[in-house]
N, C-alpha and C positions, 0 to 999 in steps of 0.2 A: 491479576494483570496477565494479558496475554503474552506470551512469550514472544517476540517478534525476529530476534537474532536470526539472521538467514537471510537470504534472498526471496524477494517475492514477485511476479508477474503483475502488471496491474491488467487484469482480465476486463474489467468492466469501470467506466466514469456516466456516470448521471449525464445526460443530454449529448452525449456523442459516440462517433463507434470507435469502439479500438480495433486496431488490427490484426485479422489473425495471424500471419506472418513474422517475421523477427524485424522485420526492415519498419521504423518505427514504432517497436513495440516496445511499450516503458517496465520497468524493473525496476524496483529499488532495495537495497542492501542494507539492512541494517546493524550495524555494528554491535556489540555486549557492550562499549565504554561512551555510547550515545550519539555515534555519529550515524549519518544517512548518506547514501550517494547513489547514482543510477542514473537513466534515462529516462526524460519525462515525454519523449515522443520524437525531436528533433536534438535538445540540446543534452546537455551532460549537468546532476546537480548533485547539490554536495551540502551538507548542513549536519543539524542536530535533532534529537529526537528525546523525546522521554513521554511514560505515562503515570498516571495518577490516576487508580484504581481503574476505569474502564476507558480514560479520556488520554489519547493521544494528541501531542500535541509538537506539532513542531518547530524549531527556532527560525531564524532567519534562512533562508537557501539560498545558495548563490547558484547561477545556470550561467552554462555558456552561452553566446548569442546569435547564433546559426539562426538565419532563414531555412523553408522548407517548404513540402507540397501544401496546401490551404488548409487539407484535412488532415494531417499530423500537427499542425499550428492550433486547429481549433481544439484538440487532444490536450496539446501542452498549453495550454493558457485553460482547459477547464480543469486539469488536472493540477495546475496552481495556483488556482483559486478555491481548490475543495484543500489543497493541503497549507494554507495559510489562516485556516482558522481550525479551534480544536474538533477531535473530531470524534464521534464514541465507537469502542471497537463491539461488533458480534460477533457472532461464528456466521456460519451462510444459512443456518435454519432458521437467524433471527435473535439465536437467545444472545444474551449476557455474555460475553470473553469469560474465562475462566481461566484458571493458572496451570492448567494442562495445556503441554505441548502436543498437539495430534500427531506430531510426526516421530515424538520419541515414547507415548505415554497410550500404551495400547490400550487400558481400560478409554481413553477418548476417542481412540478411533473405534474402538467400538462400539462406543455409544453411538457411533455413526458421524463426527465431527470428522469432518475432511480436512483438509490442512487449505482450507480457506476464510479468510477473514473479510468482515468487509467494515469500512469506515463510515460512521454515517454522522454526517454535519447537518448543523440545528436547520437549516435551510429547506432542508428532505436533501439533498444533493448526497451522491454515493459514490465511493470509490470499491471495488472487488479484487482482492488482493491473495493469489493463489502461491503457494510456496513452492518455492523451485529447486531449494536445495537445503539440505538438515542444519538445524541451528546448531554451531560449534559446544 
């Protein structure tokens, strides 16, 4: 299982652009007792989280319901649509998730494992998820 606790960037969604700037740029936080929260582009969401061996999945999310520019909207509505069905974790070269934490577990970082993951739904649809601050 991959370690997820921490904060993470979502860098990258299958069929639109994220932004590089902070102003609409989504994050999400993952708790150690299974909760989620963060920004999915305009609104604020907040939910549960768990995995089972490589498959993340998450429970229902509540969001706030703020309007916003057309292209942070189309952000947030594909970004919750990739995280409302399960979804399989890799690392960013592709492999398997592994129970190494990159960010505390030096032999993974130097296998060359960055501390990015990405989510990937049976659809081909992808999410890219960079870590932004060490897991507690």
């Amino acid at each position: 299982m991959m370690r997820l606790v921490g904060t993470w960037t979502v860098t990258a969604v299958s069929g639109v652009t994220v932004p590089s700037g902070e102003q609409h740029g989504p994050w999400l936080t993952f708790d150690g007792d299974g909760q989620v929260f963060g920004m999915s582009g305009v609104n604020r969401v907040r939910g549960t989280w768990s995995v089972d061996g490589d498959v993340l999945t998450f429970g229902p999310l509540a969001s706030t319901m703020m309007a916003g520019p057309p292209q942070a909207m189309a952000l947030e509505s594909a970004l919750h649509g990739l995280l409302a069905a399960p979804l399989t974790l890799h690392t960013a070269d592709g492999a398997a998730a592994s129970s190494a934490d990159p960010m505390l577990d030096p032999a993974a970082s130097a296998a060359g494992r960055p501390a990015i993951v990405d989510l990937l739904a049976s659809d081909g649809g992808s999410v890219e998820l960079r870590r932004t601050t060490p897991r507690n």
